[in-house]
C-alpha positions in Angstrom: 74.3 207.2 -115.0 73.0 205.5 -111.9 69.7 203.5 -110.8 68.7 202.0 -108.4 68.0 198.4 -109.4 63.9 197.9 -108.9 63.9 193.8 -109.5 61.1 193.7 -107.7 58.2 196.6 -106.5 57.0 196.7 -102.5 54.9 193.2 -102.9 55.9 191.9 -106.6 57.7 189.2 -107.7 60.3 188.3 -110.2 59.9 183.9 -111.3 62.1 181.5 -113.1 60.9 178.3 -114.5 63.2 175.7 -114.8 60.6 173.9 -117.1 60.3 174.0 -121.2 57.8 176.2 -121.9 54.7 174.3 -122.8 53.3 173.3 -126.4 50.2 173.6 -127.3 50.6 171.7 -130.2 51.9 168.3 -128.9 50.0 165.1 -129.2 48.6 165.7 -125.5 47.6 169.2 -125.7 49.0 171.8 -123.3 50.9 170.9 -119.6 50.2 172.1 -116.5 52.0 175.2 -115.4 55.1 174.3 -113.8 55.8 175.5 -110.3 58.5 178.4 -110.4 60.7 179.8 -108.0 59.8 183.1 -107.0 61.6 186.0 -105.0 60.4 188.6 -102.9 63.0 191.5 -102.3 63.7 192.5 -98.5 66.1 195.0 -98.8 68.2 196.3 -101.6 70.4 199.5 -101.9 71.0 201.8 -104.9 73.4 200.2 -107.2 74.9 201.8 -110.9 74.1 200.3 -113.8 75.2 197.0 -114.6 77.9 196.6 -116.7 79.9 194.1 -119.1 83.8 193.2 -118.4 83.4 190.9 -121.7 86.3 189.1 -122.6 88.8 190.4 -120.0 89.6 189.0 -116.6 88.8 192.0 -115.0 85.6 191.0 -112.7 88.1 192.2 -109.7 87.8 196.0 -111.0 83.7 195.6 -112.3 82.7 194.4 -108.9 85.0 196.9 -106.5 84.5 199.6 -108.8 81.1 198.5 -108.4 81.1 198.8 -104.6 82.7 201.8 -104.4 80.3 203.4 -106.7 77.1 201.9 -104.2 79.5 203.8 -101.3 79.4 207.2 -102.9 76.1 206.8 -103.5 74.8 206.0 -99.7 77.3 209.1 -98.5 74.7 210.9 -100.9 76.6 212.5 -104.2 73.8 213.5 -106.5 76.2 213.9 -109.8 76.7 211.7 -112.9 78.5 208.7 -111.7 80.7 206.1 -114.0 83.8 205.8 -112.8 86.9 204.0 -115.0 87.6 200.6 -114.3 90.1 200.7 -117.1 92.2 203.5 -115.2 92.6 201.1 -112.3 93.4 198.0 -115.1 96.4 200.5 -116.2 97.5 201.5 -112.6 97.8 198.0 -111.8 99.1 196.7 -115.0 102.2 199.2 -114.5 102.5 198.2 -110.8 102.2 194.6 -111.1 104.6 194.3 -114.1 107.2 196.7 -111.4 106.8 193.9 -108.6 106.9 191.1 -111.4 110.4 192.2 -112.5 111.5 193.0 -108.7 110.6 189.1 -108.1 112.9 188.2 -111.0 109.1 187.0 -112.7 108.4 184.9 -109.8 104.7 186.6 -109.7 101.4 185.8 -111.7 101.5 188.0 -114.1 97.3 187.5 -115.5 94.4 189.5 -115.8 93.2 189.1 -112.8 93.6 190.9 -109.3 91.4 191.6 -106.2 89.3 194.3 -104.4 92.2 195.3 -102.3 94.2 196.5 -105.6 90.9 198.5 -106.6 91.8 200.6 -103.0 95.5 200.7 -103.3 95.6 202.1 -106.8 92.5 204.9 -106.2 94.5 205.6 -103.0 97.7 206.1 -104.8 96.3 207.9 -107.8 93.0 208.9 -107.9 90.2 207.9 -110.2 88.5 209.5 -113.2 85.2 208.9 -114.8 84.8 206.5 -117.4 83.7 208.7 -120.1 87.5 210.3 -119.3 88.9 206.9 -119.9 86.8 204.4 -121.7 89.7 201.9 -122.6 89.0 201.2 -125.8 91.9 202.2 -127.9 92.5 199.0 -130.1 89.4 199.0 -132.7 87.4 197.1 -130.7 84.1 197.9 -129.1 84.1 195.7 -126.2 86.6 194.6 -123.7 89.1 192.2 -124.9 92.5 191.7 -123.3 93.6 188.5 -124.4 96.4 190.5 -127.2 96.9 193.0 -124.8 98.2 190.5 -121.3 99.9 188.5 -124.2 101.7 191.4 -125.8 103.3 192.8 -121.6 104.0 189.1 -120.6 106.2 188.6 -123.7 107.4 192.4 -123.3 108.2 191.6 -119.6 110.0 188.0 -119.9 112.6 189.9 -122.0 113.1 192.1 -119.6 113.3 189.9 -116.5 116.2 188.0 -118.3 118.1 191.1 -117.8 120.2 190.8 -121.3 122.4 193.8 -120.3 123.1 192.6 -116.8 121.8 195.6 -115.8 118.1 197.2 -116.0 118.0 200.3 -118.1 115.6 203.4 -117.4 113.4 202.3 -120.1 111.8 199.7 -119.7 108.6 201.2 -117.8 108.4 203.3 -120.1 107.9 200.9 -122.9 105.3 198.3 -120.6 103.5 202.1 -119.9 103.5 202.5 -123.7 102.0 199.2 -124.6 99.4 199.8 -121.8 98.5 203.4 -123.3 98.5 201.7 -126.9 95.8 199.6 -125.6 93.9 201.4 -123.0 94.7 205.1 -123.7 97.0 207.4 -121.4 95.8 207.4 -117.7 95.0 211.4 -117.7 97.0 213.8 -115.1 94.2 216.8 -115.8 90.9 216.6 -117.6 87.6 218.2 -117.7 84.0 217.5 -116.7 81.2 218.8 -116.1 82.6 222.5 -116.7 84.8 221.4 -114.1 89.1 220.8 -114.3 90.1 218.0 -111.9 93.1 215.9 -111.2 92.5 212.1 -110.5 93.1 213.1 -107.3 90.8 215.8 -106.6 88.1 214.3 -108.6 88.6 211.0 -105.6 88.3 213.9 -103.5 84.8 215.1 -104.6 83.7 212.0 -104.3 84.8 211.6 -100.7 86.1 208.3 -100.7 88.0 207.8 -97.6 90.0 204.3 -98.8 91.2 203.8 -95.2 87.7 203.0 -94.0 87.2 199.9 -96.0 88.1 196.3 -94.4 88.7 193.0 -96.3 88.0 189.6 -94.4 87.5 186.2 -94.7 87.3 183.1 -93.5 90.1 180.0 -93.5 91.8 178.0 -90.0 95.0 177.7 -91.8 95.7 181.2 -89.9 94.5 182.1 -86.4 91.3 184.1 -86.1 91.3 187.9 -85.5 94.3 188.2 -87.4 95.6 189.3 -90.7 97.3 187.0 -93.2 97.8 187.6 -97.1 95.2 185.1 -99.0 96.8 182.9 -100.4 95.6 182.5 -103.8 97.3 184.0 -107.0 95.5 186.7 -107.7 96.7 188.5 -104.6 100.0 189.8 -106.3 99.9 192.6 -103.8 99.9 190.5 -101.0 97.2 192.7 -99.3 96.2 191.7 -95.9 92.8 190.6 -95.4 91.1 189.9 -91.4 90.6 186.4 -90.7 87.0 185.8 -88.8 84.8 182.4 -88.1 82.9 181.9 -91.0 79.3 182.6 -88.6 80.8 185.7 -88.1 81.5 186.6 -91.6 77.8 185.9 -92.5 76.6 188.2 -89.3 78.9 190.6 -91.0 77.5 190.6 -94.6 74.1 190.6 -92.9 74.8 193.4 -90.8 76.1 195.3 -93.5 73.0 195.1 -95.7 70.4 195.8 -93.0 72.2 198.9 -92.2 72.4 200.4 -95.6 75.6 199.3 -96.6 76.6 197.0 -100.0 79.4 194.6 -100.4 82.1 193.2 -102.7 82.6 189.6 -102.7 84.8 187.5 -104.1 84.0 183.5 -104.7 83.5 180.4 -106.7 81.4 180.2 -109.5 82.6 177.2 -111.0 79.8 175.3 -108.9 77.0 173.3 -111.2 74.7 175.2 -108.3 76.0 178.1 -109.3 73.5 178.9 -113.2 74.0 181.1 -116.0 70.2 182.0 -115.8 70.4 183.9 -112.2 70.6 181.9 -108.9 73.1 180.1 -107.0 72.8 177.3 -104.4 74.6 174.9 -102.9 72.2 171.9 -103.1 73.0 168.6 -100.7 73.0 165.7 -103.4 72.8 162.9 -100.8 69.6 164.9 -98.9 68.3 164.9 -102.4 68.4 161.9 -103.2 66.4 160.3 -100.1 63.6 162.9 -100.1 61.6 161.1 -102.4 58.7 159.0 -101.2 58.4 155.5 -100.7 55.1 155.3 -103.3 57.5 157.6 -105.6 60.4 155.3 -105.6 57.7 153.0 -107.1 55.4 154.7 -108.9 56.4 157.9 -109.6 56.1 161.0 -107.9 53.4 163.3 -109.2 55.4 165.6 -111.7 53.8 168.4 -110.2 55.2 167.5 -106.7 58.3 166.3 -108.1 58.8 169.9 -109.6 57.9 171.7 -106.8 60.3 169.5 -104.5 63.4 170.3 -107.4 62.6 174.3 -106.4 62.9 173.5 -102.4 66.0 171.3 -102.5 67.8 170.5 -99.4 71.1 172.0 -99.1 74.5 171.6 -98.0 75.1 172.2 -94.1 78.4 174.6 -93.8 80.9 173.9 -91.6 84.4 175.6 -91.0 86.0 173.0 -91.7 84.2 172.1 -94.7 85.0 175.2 -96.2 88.9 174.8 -95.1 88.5 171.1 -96.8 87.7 173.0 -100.0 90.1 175.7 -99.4 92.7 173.1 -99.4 91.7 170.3 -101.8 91.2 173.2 -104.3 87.7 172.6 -105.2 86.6 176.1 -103.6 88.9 178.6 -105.9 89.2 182.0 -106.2 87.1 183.1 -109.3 85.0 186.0 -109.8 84.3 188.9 -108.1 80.5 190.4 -108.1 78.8 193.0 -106.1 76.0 192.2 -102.9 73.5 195.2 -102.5 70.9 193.6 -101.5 68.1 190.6 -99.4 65.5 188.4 -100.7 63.4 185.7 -100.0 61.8 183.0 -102.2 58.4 181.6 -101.3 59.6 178.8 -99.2 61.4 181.3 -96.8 64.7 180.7 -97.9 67.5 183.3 -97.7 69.3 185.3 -100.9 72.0 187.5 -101.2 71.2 189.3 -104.2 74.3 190.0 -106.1 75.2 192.5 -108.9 77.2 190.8 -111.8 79.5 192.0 -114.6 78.3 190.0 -117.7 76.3 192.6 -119.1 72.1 192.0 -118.6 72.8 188.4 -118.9 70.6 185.5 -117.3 66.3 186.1 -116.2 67.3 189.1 -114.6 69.7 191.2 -116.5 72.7 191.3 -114.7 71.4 190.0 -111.0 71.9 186.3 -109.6 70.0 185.3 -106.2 72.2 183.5 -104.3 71.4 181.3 -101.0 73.3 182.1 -97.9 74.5 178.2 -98.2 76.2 179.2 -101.5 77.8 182.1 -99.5 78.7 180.6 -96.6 80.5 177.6 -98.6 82.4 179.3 -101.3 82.8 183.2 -100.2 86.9 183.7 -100.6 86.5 187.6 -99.4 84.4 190.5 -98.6 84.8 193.9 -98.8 82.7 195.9 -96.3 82.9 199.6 -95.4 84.3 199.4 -91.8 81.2 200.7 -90.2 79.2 197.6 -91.4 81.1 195.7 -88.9 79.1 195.3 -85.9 81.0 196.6 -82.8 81.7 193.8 -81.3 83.7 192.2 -84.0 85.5 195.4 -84.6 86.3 195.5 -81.4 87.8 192.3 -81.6 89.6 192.9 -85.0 91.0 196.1 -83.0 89.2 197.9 -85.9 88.3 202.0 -84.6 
């Protein structure tokens, strides 16, 4: 069930018009074709289909799963490949709700998670294809999980008041029960393909080696070429990630897609630069206000011009410590998480990450944003990168082998 994602042939182009479409009908005939921005593809890798996380929280799962998928693919497996986000869901759901009653309920207890959970739980148990375990059990034929959070948070905060003074041996079972209601029972044995695995020799045949994937990011609150557990909440695991100057996390990500490589990132979409119909930027309000002409201050600009100049907008110069400001003032959060595999250009020369979503074939290019390396540089959380996309150098001095 793989493709490779061909957005754009050798020397086409893909366009989005930020203009109403033009009536012919209207009292001054038809308008001039509005400029559009257009992309030209650099380099892309083979990504899986794109799929839908509909109304769950689970964008963490989608985008690693994601990844890891674009992963087994560049090692070169040849076979049917879907794996199960909703096993990892149920892993983590029965871990997290473990730790939450550990921490006497002093954990976020949500839908959401990150890449580094995606690892620990395929490390731990395995994976198995989604057509093994669709996780759909609860009449539904989308993704909801608003009932089933509800339902374990007001299982578990009768638990973690400990009525009995002391935990019985069946509580997990009963969270596991509500999980399975929901999601189905995570398999121990099952067959495909004429074939009988385990979750854990089906991880096997895919030759994922968890240990060789890194997270990092980007923050001064902790020293450089370090670890530190992000601090935001949907780390419940507390997983380490490597802390690197945000320059270097961008030679990173570029590194990694110019050697074949793909990458999960976490970030904020909450931006207004950030649209529903595809593309992300990071636009510099102030810069965009003063590039307008004298004679258009007075006259008007040429709507022609004025269009084409609302394509090339000036955007926001990076900094570290703009991104700690945001970091720290809250208004860079950790939101989404969504899938890099590939490069693009648009015709002004400007830079794109082009990023795999989970929303289903939504916005002007079913299921792909374009997203400017400003957008990146400003409101990238994490990244996770196969270690070998690291350039030596770095590695070396993340003591990485």
């Amino acid at each position: 069930m793989y493709r490779k994602l061909l957005l754009v042939a050798a020397a086409a182009i893909s366009t989005v018009a930020f203009a109403q479409p033009n009536d012919p009908h209207g009292p001054q005939g038809p308008k001039p074709e509005q400029p559009q921005l257009q992309f030209t593809t650099v380099k892309e890798m083979p990504i899986t289909s794109v799929k839908n996380q509909a109304s769950t929280g689970t964008c963490w799962c989608f985008s690693t799963i994601s990844f890891l998928e674009s992963e087994i693919l560049r090692m070169g497996y040849k076979g049917d490949l879907d794996l199960s986000e909703m096993y990892v869901v149920s892993k983590a759901y029965q871990d997290k709700a473990e730790k939450y009653i550990r921490v006497d309920g002093n954990l976020n207890f949500e839908q959401g998670s990150s890449s580094g959970d995606v690892l620990t739980v395929i490390k731990q148990y395995g994976i198995v294809p989604d057509a093994v375990m669709p996780g759909l059990n609860y009449g539904e034929k989308r993704h909801m999980h608003s009932e089933l959070c509800a339902g374990l948070k007001g299982y578990l905060s009768g638990i973690v008041k400990n009525p009995n003074r002391r935990l019985s041996t069946a509580w997990k079972n009963g969270f596991k029960g509500i999980v399975d209601a929901y999601l189905g029972e995570c398999p121990t044995e099952f067959n495909y393909n004429g074939k009988k695995y385990t979750p854990e020799s089906y991880r096997e045949e895919l030759k994922l080696n968890i240990d060789d994937y890194v997270a990092l990011t980007s923050f001064t609150h902790h020293p450089f070429y370090t670890q530190f557990a992000l601090e935001v909440c949907d780390n419940w695991r507390w997983e380490p990630y490597y802390n690197v100057p945000i320059d270097e996390l961008v030679q990173i990500m570029y590194n990694a897609l110019e050697n074949g490589y793909t990458i999960a990132w976490a970030s904020d979409v909450s931006e207004k630069g950030f649209t529903r119909d595809g593309v992300g930027n990071n636009p510099d309000q102030e810069a965009v206000e003063a590039a307008g002409s004298d004679q258009a201050r007075w006259v008007g600009a040429d709507p022609q011009q004025k269009a084409q100049q609302a394509l090339n907008v000036p955007e926001v110069v990076v900094t570290q410590a703009s991104r700690q400001e945001g970091f720290d003032n809250k208004t860079t959060t950790d939101d989404h998480g969504m899938h890099i595999f590939g490069l693009a250009k648009d015709q002004f020369g400007k830079n794109y990450f082009m990023v795999k979503n989970s929303w289903g074939e939504s916005g002007k290019y079913k299921g792909v944003w374009y997203v400017t390396e400003s957008f990146v540089r400003a409101k990238t959380l994490d990244i996770l990168v196969h270690k070998n996309a690291i350039p030596k150098e770095i590695r070396k001095k993340l003591g990485i082998n």
